[in-house]
N, C-alpha and C positions, 0 to 999 in steps of 0.2 A: 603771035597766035599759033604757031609751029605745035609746041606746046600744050597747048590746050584740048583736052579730049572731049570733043563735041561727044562721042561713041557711047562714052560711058556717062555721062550728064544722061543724055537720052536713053540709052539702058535702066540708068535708075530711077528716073522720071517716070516711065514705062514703069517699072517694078511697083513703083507708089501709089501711083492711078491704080491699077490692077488690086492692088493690095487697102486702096480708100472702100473702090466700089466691094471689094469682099467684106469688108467692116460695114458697111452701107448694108449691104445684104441680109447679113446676121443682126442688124441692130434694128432692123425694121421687124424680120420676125422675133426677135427678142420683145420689141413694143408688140407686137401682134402677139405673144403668148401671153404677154402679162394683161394686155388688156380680158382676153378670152379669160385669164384667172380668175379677176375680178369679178366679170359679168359671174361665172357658175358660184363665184362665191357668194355676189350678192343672190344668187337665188336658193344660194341653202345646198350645194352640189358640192362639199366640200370636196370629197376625192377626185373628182374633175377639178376642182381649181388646183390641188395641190400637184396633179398632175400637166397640166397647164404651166404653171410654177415651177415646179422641176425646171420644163424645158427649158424655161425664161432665162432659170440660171444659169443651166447648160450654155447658152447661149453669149450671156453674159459674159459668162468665164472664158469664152475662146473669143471673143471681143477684146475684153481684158489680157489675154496672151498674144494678141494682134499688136497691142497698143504699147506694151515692154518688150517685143522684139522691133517693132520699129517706133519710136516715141513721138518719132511726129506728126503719128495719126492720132494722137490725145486729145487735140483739139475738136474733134469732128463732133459736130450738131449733132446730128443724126443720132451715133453711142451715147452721149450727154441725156438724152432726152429719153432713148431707152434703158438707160439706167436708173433714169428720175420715174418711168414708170415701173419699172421694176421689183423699185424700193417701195412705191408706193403700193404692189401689190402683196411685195410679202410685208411690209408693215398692216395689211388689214387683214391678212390671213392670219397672224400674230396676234391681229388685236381681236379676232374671231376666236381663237384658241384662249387668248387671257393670259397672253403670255409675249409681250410686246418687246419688240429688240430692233436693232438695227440690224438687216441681212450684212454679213461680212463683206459681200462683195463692193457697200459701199461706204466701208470704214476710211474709206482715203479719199472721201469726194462730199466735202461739206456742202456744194450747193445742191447735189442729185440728193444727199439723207435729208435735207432742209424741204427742200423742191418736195419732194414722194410725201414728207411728214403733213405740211401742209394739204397736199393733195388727201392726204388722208382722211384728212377731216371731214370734205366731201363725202368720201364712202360712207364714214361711220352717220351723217346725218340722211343718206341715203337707207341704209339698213334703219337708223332711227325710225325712220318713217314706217316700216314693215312694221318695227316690234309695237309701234303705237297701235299698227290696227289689229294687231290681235291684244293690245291694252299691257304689255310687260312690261311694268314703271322700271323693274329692276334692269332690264337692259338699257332703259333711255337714260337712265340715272347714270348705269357707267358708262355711256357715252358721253353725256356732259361731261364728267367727271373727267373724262381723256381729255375732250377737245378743249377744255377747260387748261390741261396742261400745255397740248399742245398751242395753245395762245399766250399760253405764258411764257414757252419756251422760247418761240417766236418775240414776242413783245420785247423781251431781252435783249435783242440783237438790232443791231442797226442797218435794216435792210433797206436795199435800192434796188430799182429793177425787176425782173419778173418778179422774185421773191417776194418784194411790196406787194404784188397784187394777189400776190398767193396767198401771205398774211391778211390782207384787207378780206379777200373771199372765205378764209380758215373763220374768221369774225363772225362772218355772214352766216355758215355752219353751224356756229355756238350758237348764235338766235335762233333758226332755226329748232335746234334741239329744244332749246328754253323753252320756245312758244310749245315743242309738243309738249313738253315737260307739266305746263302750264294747264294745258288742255286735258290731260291727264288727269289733273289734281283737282278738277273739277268733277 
C-alpha cells in the first residue's frame, strides 16, 4: 500500500463531484429555459420563446463541453433529460416556423432526438387545441399530418422503456388531433 496515492484518488474524486454538481446546475436551467420556451411559445410569444431557446442552447453547449473534457460525466440523468427537453423545445419552435429539423446539439443522442420528437407531439396537439377554437382546419390538418409522421417514425423502431411510453402517449396526441379534426368537419 506504500504505493498507492490515497491524495490524488481524492483530489480527483473532489474534482468530479464538483464538476457533476456544475453539470447539475446548467442542466437544470437548461430544462428550465427550455421549458419557459415552450410555455411563450405555446402562447403565441414567439421572440420570447426564441429568446428562452437561445439560452437553452447556450446552456446545452457548455453541458456538452463539460461532458468531452471529462467523459464520465456523460451518463448524468439530470443533462440526458435536459437535453430531451431541449430538443423537444426547439423541435416545436421548428415546427411553428414549418421548418422542422433536429437541433444539432442533438445529432449524437438518439434517445434525447426520439425522447423530445415524441414529447412533441404533446405540444403540437396542445397548440391543436388553440387553432381549433379559433376554427383553422389548415393548422389542425398540419398537425395531424406531423404527428401522423412522427408515429410512423416511432412505429418503426423497437422501442423499450421510457421511450414505449412516449410512443404509446405520441398515439394518444394523434387521437386527439383526429377527434379535433373530426369536430371541425362538422
Amino acid at each position: 500500500m506504500k504505493n498507492f496515492n490515497f491524495q490524488a484518488i481524492r483530489k480527483s474524486k473532489l474534482s468530479l463531484e464538483k464538476e457533476r454538481r456544475e453539470l447539475d446546475a446548467k442542466s437544470d436551467e437548461a430544462r428550465r429555459q427550455s421549458k419557459l420556451a415552450i410555455f411563450a411559445l405555446q402562447r403565441g410569444e414567439q421572440k420570447r420563446g426564441d429568446q428562452y431557446l437561445a439560452e437553452a442552447r447556450k446552456l446545452i453547449k457548455a453541458c456538452q463541453m463539460m461532458i468531452r473534457k471529462r467523459p464520465s460525466l456523460s451518463g448524468d440523468s439530470g443533462y440526458k433529460s435536459a437535453l430531451e427537453e431541449f430538443v423537444e423545445a426547439a423541435l416545436f419552435d421548428a415546427y411553428l416556423k414549418d421548418d422542422l429539423r433536429l437541433p444539432a446539439e442533438a445529432e449524437s443522442s438518439p434517445d434525447a432526438a426520439l425522447g423530445g420528437l415524441a414529447d412533441l407531439a404533446g405540444e403540437i396537439a396542445r397548440h391543436s387545441v388553440l387553432m381549433a377554437t379559433v376554427k383553422n382546419k389548415k393548422a389542425i390538418e398540419h398537425a395531424h399530418a406531423t404527428v401522423v409522421k412522427i408515429v410512423d417514425v416511432l412505429a418503426a423502431l423497437d422501442l423499450t422503456g421510457s421511450l414505449r411510453s412516449k410512443f404509446d402517449q405520441t398515439k394518444q396526441h394523434l387521437r386527439k388531433i383526429e377527434d379535433l379534426r373530426y369536430d371541425l368537419s362538422r
